[in-house]
N, CA, C and O of each residue as an XYZ file, in Angstrom:
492
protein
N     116.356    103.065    155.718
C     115.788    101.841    155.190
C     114.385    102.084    154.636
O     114.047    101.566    153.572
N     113.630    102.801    155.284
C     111.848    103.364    154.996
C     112.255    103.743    153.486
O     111.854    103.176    152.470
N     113.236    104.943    153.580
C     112.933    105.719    152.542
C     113.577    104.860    151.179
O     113.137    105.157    150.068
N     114.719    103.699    151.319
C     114.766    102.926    149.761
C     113.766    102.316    149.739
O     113.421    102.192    148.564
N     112.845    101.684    150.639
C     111.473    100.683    150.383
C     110.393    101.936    149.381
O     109.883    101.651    148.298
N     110.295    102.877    149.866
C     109.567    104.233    149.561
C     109.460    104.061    148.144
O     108.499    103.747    147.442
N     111.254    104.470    147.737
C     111.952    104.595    146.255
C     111.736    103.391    145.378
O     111.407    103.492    144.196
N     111.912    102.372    145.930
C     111.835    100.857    145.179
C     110.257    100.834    145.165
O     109.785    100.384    144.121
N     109.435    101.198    146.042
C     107.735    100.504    145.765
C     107.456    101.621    144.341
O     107.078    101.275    143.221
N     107.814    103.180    144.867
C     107.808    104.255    143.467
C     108.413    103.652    142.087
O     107.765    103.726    141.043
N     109.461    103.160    142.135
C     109.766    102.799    140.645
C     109.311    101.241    140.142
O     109.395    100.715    139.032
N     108.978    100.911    140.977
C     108.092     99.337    140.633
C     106.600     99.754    140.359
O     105.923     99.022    139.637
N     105.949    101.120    141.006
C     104.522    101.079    140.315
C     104.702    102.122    139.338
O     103.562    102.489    139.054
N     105.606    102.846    138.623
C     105.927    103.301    137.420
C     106.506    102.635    136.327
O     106.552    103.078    135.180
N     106.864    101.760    136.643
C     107.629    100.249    135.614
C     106.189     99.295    135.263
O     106.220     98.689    134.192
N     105.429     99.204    135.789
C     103.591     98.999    135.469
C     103.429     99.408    134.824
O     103.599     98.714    133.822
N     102.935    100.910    134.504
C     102.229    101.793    133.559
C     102.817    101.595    132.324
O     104.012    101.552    132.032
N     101.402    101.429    131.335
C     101.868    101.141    130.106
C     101.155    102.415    129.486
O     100.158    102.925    129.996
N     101.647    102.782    128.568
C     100.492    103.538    127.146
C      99.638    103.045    126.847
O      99.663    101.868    126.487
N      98.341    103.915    126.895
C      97.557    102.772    125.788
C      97.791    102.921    124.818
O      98.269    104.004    124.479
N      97.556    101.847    123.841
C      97.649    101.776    122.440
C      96.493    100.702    121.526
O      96.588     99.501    121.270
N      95.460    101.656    121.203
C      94.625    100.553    120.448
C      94.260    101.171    119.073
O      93.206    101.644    118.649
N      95.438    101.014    118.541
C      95.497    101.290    117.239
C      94.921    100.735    116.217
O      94.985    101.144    115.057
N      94.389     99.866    116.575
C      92.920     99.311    115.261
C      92.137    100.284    115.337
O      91.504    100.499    114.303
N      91.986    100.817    116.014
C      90.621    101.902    115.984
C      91.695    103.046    114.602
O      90.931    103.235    113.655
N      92.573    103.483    114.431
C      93.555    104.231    113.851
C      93.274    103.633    112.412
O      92.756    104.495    111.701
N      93.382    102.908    112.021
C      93.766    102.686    110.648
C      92.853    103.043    109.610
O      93.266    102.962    108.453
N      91.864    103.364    109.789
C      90.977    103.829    108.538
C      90.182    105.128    109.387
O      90.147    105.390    110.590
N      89.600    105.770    108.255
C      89.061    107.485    109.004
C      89.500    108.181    108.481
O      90.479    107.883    107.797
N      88.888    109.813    108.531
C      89.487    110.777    108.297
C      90.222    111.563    109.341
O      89.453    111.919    110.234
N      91.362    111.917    109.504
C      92.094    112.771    110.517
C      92.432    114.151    110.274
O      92.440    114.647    109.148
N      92.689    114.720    111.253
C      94.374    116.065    111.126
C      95.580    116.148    111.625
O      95.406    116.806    112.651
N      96.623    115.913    111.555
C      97.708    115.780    111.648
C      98.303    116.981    112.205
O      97.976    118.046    111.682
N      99.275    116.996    113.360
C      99.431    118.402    113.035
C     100.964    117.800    113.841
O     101.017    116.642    114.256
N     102.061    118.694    113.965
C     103.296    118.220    114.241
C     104.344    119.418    113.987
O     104.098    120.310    113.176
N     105.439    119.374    114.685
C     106.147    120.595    114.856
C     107.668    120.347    114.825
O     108.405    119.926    115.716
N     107.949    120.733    113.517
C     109.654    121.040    112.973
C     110.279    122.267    113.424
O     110.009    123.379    112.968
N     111.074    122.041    114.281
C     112.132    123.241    114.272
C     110.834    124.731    114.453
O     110.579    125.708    113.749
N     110.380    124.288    115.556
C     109.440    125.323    115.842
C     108.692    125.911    115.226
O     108.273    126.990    115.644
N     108.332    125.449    114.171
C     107.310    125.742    113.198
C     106.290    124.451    112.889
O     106.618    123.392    112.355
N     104.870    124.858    113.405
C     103.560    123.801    113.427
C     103.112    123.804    111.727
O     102.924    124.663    110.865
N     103.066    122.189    111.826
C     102.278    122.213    110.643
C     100.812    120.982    110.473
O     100.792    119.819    110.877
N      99.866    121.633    109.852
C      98.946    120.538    110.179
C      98.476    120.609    108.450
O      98.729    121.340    107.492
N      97.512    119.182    108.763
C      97.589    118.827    107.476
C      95.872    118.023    107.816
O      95.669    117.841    109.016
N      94.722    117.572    106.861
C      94.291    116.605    107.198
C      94.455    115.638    106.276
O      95.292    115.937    105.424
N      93.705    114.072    106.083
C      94.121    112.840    105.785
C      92.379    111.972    106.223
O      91.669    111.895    107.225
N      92.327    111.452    104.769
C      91.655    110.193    104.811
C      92.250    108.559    104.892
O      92.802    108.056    103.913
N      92.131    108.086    105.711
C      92.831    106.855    105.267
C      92.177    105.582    105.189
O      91.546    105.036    106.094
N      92.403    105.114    103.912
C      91.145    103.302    103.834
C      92.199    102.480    104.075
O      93.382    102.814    104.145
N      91.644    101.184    104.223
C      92.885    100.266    104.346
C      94.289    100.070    103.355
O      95.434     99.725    103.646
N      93.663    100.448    102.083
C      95.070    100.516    101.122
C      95.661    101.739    100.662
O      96.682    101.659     99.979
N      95.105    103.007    100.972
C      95.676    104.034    100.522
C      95.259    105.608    101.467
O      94.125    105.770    101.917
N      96.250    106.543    101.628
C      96.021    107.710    102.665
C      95.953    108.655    101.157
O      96.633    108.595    100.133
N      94.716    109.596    101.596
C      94.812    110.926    100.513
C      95.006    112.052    101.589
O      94.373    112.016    102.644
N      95.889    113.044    101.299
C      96.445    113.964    102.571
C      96.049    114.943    101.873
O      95.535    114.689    100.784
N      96.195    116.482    102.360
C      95.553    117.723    101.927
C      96.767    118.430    102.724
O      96.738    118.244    103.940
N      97.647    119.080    102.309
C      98.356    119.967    103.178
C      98.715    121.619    102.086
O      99.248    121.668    100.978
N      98.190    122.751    102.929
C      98.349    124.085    101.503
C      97.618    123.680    100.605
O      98.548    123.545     99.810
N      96.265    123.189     99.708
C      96.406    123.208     98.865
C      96.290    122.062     97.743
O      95.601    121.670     96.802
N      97.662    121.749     98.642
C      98.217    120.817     97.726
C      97.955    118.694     97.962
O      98.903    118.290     98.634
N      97.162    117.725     97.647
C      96.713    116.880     97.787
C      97.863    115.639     97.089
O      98.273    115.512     95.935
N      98.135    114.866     98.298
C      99.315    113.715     98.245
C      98.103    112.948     98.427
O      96.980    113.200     98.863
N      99.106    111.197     97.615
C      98.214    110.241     97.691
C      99.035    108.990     97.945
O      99.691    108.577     96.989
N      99.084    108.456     98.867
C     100.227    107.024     99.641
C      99.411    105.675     99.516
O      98.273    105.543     99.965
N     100.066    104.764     98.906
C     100.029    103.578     99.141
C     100.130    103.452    100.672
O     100.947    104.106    101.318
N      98.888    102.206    101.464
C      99.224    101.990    102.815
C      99.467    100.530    102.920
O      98.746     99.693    102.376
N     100.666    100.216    103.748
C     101.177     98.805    103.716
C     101.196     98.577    105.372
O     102.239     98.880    105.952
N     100.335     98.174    105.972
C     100.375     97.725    107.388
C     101.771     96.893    108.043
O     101.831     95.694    107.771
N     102.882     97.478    108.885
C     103.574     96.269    109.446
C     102.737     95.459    110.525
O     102.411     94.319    110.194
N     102.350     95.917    111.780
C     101.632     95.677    112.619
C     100.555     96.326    113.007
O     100.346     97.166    112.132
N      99.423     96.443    114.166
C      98.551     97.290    113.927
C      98.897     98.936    114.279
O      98.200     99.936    114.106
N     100.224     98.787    114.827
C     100.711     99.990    115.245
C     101.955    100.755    114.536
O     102.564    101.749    114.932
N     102.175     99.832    113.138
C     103.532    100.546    112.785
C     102.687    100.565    111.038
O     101.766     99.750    111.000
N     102.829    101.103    110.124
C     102.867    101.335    108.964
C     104.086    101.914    108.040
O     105.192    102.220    108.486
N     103.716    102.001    106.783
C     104.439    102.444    105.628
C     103.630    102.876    104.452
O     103.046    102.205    103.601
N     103.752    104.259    104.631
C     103.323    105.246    102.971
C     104.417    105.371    101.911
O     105.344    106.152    102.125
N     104.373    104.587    100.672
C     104.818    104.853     99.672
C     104.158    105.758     98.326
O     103.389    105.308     97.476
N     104.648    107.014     98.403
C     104.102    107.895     97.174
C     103.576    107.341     96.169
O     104.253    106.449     95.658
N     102.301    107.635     95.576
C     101.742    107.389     94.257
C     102.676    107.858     93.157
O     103.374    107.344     92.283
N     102.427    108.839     93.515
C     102.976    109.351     92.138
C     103.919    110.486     92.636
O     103.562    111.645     92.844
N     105.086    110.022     92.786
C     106.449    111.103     93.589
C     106.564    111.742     92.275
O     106.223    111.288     91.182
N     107.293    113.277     92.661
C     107.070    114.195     91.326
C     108.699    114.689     91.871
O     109.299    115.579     91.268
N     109.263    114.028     93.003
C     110.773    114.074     93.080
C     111.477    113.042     93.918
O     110.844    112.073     94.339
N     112.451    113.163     94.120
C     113.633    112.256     94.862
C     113.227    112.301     96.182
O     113.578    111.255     96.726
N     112.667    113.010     96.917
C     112.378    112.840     98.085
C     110.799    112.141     98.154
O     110.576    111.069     98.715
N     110.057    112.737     97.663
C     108.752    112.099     97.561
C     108.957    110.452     97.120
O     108.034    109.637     97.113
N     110.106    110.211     96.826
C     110.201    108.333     96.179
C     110.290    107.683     97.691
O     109.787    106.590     97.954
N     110.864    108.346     98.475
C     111.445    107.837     99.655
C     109.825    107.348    100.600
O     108.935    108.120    100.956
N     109.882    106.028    100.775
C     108.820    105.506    101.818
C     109.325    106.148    103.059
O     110.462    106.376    103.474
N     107.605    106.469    103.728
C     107.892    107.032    105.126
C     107.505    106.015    105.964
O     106.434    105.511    105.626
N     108.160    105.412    107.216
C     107.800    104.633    108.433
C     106.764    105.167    109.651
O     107.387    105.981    110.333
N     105.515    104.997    110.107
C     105.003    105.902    110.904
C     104.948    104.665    112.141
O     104.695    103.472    111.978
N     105.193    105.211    113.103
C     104.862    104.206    114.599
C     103.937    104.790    115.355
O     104.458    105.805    115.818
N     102.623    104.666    115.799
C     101.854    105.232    116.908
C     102.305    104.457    118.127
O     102.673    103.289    118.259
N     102.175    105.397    118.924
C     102.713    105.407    120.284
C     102.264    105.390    121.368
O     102.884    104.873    122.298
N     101.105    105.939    121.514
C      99.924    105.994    122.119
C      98.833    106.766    121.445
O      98.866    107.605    120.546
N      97.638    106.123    122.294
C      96.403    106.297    121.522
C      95.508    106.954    123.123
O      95.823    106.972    124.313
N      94.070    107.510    122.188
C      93.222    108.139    123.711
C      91.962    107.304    122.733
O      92.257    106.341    122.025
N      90.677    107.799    122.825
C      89.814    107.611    122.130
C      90.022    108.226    120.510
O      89.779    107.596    119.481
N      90.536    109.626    120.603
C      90.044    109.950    119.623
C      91.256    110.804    119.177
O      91.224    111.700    118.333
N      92.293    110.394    119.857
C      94.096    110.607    119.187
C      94.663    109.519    119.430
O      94.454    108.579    120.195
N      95.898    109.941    118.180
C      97.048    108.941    118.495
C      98.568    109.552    118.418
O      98.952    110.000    117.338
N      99.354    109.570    119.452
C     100.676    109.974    119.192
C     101.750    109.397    118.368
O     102.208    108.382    118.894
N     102.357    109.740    117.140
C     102.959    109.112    116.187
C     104.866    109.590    116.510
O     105.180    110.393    117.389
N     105.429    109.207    116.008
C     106.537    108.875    115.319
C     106.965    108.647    113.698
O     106.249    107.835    113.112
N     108.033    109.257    112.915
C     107.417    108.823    111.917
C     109.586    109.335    110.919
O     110.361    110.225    111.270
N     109.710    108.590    110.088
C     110.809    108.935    109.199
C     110.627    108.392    108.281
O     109.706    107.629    107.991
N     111.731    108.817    107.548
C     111.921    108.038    105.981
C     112.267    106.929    106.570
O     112.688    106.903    107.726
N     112.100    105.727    105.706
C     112.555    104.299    105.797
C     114.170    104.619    105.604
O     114.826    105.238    104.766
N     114.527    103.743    107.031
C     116.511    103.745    106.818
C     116.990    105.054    107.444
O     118.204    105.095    107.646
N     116.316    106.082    107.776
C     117.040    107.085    108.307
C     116.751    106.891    110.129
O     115.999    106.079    110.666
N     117.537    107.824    110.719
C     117.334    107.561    112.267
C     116.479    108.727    112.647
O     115.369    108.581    113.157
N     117.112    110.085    112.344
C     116.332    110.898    112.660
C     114.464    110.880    112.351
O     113.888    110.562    111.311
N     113.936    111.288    113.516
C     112.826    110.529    113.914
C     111.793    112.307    113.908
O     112.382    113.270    114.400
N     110.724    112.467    113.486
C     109.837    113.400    113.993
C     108.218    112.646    114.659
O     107.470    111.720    114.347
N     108.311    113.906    115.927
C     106.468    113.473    116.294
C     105.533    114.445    116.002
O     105.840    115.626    115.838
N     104.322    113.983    115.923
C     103.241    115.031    116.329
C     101.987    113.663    116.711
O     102.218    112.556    117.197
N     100.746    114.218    116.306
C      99.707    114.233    116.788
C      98.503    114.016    116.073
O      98.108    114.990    115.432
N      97.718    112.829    116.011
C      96.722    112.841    115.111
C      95.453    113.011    116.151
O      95.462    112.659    117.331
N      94.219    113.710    115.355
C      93.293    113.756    115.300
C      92.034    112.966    114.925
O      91.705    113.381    113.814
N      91.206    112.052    115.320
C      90.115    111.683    114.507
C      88.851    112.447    114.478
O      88.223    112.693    115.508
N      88.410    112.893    113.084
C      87.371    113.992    112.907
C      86.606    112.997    112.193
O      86.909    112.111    111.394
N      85.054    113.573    112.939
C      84.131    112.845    113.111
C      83.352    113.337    111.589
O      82.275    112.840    111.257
């Protein structure tokens, strides 16, 4: 009898704990991104103002329309897509936040398969 009271008080003060998430602090800044496909890391950094993200990854400099759903979910639509995949809007969800990260989620709009990584805010 001790030990289900034990088990039940354990999963009632783990059913409490929330993430934090104070993703207003997230939405504008410069970051680095960094996130890992099929075992290969890739990082990137990113300015973002309220209406538009300019990214830097290789080199090479992307530029997204930013459309807020909530303060924790967004949508980047390509400026100027230069193919069929770049047309495709991406969905990003943060997930949790610290001071000075936020854990994301993120796909094409409409697909299921889902990737994470990790933002940075650089000061």
């Amino acid at each position: 009898m001790k030990k289900a009271l034990v088990i039940i008080l354990c999963l009632l003060s783990l059913s409490c704990y929330n993430s934090e998430r104070n993703c207003k602090n997230f939405k504008t800044g410069k970051f680095k991104s960094v996130t890992t496909i099929n075992g290969v890391k890739y990082e990137s950094e990113f300015v973002r103002t309220d209406t538009l993200q300019i990214e830097k990854y290789e080199e090479k400099t992307d530029s997204s329309k930013v459309r807020w759903i909530n303060d924790c979910e967004v949508v980047f639509k390509t400026i100027n897509p230069k193919n069929r995949i770049e047309k495709k809007d991406i969905h990003l969800k943060i997930l949790t936040t610290t001071d000075s990260t936020y854990t994301y989620e993120y796909s094409y709009v409409g697909e299921t398969k889902k990737q994470k990584g990790v933002a940075y805010l650089l000061k």
